[in-house]
C-alpha positions in Angstrom: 173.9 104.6 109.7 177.4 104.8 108.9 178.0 104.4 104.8 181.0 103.7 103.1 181.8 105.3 99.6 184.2 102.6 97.4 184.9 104.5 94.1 185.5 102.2 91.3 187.2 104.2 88.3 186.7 101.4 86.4 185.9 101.4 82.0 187.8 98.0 81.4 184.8 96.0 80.9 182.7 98.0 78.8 182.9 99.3 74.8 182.9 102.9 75.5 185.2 105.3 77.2 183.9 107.6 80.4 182.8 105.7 83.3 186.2 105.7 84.7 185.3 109.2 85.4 181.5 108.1 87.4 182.3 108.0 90.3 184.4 111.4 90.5 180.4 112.8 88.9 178.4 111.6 91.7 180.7 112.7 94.3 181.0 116.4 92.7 177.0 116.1 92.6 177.2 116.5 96.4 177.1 112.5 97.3 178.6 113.5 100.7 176.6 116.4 101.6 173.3 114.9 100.8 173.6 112.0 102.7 175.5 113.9 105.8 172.2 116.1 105.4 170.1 112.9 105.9 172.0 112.0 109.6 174.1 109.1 108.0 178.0 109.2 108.9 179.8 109.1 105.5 183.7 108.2 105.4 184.8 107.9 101.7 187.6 104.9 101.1 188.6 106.8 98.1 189.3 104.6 94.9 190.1 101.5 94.0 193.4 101.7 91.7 192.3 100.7 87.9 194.9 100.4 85.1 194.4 102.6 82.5 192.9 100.7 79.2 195.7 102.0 76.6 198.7 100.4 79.0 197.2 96.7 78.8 196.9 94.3 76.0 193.3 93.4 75.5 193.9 89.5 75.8 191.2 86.8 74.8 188.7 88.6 72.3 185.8 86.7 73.9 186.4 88.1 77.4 188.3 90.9 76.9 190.8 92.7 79.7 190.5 89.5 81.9 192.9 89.9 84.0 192.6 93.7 84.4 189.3 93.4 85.6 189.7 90.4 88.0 192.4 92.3 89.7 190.1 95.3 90.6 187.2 92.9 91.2 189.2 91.1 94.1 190.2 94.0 95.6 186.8 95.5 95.5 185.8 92.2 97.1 188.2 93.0 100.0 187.1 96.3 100.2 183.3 95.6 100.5 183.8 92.8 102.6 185.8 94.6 105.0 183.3 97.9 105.1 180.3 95.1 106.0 181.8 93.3 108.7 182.5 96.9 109.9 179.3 96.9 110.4 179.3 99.9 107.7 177.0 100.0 104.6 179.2 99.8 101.6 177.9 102.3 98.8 179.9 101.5 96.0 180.6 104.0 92.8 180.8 103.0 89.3 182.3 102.1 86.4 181.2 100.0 84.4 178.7 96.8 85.6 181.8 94.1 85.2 182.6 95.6 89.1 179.5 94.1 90.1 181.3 90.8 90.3 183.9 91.8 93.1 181.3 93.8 94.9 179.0 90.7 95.1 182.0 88.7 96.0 182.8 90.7 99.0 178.9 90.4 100.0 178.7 86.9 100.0 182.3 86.7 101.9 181.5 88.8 104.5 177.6 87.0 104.8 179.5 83.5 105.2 181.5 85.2 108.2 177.9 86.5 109.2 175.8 83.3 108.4 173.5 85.3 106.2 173.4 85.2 102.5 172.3 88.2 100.5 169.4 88.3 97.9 170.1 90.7 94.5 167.6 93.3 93.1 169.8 94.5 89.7 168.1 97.5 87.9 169.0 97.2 84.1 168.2 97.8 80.9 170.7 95.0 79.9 170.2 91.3 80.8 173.7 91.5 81.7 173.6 87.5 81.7 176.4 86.6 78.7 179.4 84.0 79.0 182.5 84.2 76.4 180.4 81.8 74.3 177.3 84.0 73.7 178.7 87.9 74.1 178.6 89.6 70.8 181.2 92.0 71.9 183.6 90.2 74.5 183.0 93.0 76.6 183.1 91.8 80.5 179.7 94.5 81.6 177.6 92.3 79.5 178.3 89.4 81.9 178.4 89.9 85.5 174.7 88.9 86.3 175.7 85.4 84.9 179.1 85.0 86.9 177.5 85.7 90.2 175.1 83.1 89.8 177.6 80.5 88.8 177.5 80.8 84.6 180.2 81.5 82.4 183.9 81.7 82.7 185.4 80.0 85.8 187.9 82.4 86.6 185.2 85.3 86.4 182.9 83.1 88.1 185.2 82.2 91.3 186.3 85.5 91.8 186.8 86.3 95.6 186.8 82.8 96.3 183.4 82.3 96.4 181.2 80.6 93.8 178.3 81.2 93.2 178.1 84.7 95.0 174.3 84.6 94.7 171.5 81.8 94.5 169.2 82.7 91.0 166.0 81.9 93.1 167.4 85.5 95.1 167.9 87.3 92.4 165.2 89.8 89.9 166.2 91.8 87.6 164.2 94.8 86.7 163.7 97.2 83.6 164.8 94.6 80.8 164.1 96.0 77.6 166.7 95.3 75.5 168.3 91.7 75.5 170.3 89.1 73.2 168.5 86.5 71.8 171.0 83.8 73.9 170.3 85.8 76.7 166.7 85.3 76.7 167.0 81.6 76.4 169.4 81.7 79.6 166.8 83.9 81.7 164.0 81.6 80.3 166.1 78.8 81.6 167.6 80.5 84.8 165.6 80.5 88.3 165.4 85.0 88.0 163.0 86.5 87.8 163.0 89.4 85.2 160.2 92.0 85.7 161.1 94.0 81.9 159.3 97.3 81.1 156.0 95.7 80.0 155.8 94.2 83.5 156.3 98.2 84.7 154.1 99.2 82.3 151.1 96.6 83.0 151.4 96.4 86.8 153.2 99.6 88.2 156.8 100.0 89.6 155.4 100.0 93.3 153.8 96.7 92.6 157.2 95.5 90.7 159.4 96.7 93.1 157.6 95.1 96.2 157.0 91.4 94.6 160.9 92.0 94.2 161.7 92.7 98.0 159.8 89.5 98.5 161.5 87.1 96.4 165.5 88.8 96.7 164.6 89.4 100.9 162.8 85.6 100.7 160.4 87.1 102.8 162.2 90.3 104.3 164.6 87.4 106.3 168.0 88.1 104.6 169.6 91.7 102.9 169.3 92.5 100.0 172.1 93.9 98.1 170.6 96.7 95.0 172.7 97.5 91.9 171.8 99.9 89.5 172.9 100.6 86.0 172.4 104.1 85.5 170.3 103.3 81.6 167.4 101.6 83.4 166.6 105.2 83.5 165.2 106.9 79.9 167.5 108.5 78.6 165.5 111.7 78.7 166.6 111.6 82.3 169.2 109.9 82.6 171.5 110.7 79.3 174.9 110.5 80.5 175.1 106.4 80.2 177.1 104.2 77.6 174.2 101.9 76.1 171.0 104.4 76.9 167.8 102.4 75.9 164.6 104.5 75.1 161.5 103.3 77.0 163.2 103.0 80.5 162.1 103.9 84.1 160.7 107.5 84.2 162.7 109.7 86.9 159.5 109.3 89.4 159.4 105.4 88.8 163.0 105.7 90.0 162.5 107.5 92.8 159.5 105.2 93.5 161.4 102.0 93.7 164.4 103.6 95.6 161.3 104.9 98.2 159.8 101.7 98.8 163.2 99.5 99.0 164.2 102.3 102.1 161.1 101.7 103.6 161.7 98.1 103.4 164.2 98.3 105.4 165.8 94.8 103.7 168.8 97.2 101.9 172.4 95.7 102.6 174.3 96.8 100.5 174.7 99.2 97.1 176.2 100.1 93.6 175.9 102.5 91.2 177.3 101.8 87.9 177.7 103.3 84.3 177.4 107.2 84.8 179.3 108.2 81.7 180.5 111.9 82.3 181.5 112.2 78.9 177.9 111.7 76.9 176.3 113.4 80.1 174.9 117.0 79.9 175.5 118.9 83.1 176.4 116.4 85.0 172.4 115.6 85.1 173.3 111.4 84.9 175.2 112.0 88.0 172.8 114.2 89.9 169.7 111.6 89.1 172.5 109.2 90.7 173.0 111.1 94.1 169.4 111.3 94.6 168.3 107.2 94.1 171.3 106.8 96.6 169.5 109.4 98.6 166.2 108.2 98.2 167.2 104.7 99.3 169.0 106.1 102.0 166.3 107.2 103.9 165.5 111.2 101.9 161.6 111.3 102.4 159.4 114.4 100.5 158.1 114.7 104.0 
């Protein structure tokens, strides 16, 4: 297929420095050459331009670098749009999770034009699912999940033009292990469905991962567009994230899940968010990156 690279430089939304640099780590991993190697065409947009955090004031506490962050979000939302109804599948390159909100808008956009909508698959540690009202930290990568389905701040929540970018009843979240306590009453209450580690644990990431494709494919009759936070991972594997979690997706689960969704053939669209070059060692964070892209991309063991 032909694939798109968006790079998102982008550490606005989270608490940490570093994941400005992600996407610059996954391409030096050898993004380009791996997927060229698996027959896909690859033409790299370059990067999305991202204000740099010490120029810009950090506005409302509760939702902090608003307008910062909805500026890159719409043009992402161009950008993905644009590589869709090219016919093109948009890989885009984290940042921090708050660019999942322009990405998702650019999906729904350009699946109006199509007269498909999109289901979600959102691999995290995080529930991702705060407003301004519940975040403890006012940091915008705590709540993309909720804006896409309609929840939160209405700005952040009509971003592109399009609310909501996502139907819950599309959307499971996988590898939840650590959440807020309002968060959990908001999943509880929400139409996701949350498969968390114990789910893993109990019933196998091939089992997980397949009851997934059903409910965010409905079926396997619309796309499905995959995002994944780089600390679903353990951090044994995956070190070089912001907010690593113990007790997360071994590197063969990960592989596993990216192995099934390719053969599912539902993929539309996908992110990779919160590589963190800074707390990585040797660039491993980014390397575990280019190979779930890979793996989901069609790379088969044989």
């Amino acid at each position: 297929m032909d694939v798109a690279i968006i790079g998102v430089p982008m550490d606005l939304g989270g608490r940490r420095r570093g994941t400005d640099m992600g996407p610059s780590a996954i391409r030096y991993a050898g993004l380009h050459k791996e997927l060229a190697e698996i027959g896909h065409r690859v033409v790299d947009r370059g990067d999305i331009p991202v204000a740099i955090r010490e120029t810009r004031e950090v506005g409302d506490e509760r939702i902090k670098y608003l307008a910062e962050v909805m500026a890159v979000c719409e043009e992402l939302a161009n950008w993905v749009e644009g590589a869709l109804l090219e016919s093109m599948m948009p890989v885009v390159l984290g940042g921090d999770h708050s660019i999942a909100v322009g990405t998702m808008a650019g999906v729904a956009r350009a699946g109006m034009a199509r007269g498909v909508s999109s289901g979600v698959i959102w691999f995290d540690a995080h529930g991702d699912f705060n407003t301004p009202e519940t975040s403890p930290s006012g940091s915008i990568f705590g709540m993309p999940l909720a804006a896409i389905v309609g929840r939160g701040d209405d700005r952040l929540v009509a971003c592109g033009g399009v609310a909501p970018k996502v139907n819950e009843e599309n959307v499971v979240l996988i590898g939840a292990r650590d959440l807020d306590r309002f968060e959990k009453q908001a999943l509880r209450n929400s139409g996701i469905r949350v498969f968390s580690m114990k789910d893993i644990d109990e019933h196998g990431i091939a089992a997980v991962i397949r009851n997934a494709i059903d409910i965010a494919s409905a079926g396997g009759s619309r796309p499905v567009h995959v995002t994944i936070d780089m600390d679903v991972i353990d951090p044994m594997y995956a070190p070089g994230v912001g907010t690593p979690e113990t007790g997360g997706l071994t590197y063969r689960e990960a592989h596993l899940a990216m192995e099934v969704l390719a053969e599912s053939q539902v993929l539309g669209s996908l992110e990779v968010v919160e590589v963190n070059p800074i707390l990585d060692q040797g660039n491993r964070t980014a390397g575990l990156a280019v190979g779930l892209i890979s793996s989901v991309l069609g790379k088969v063991i044989i």
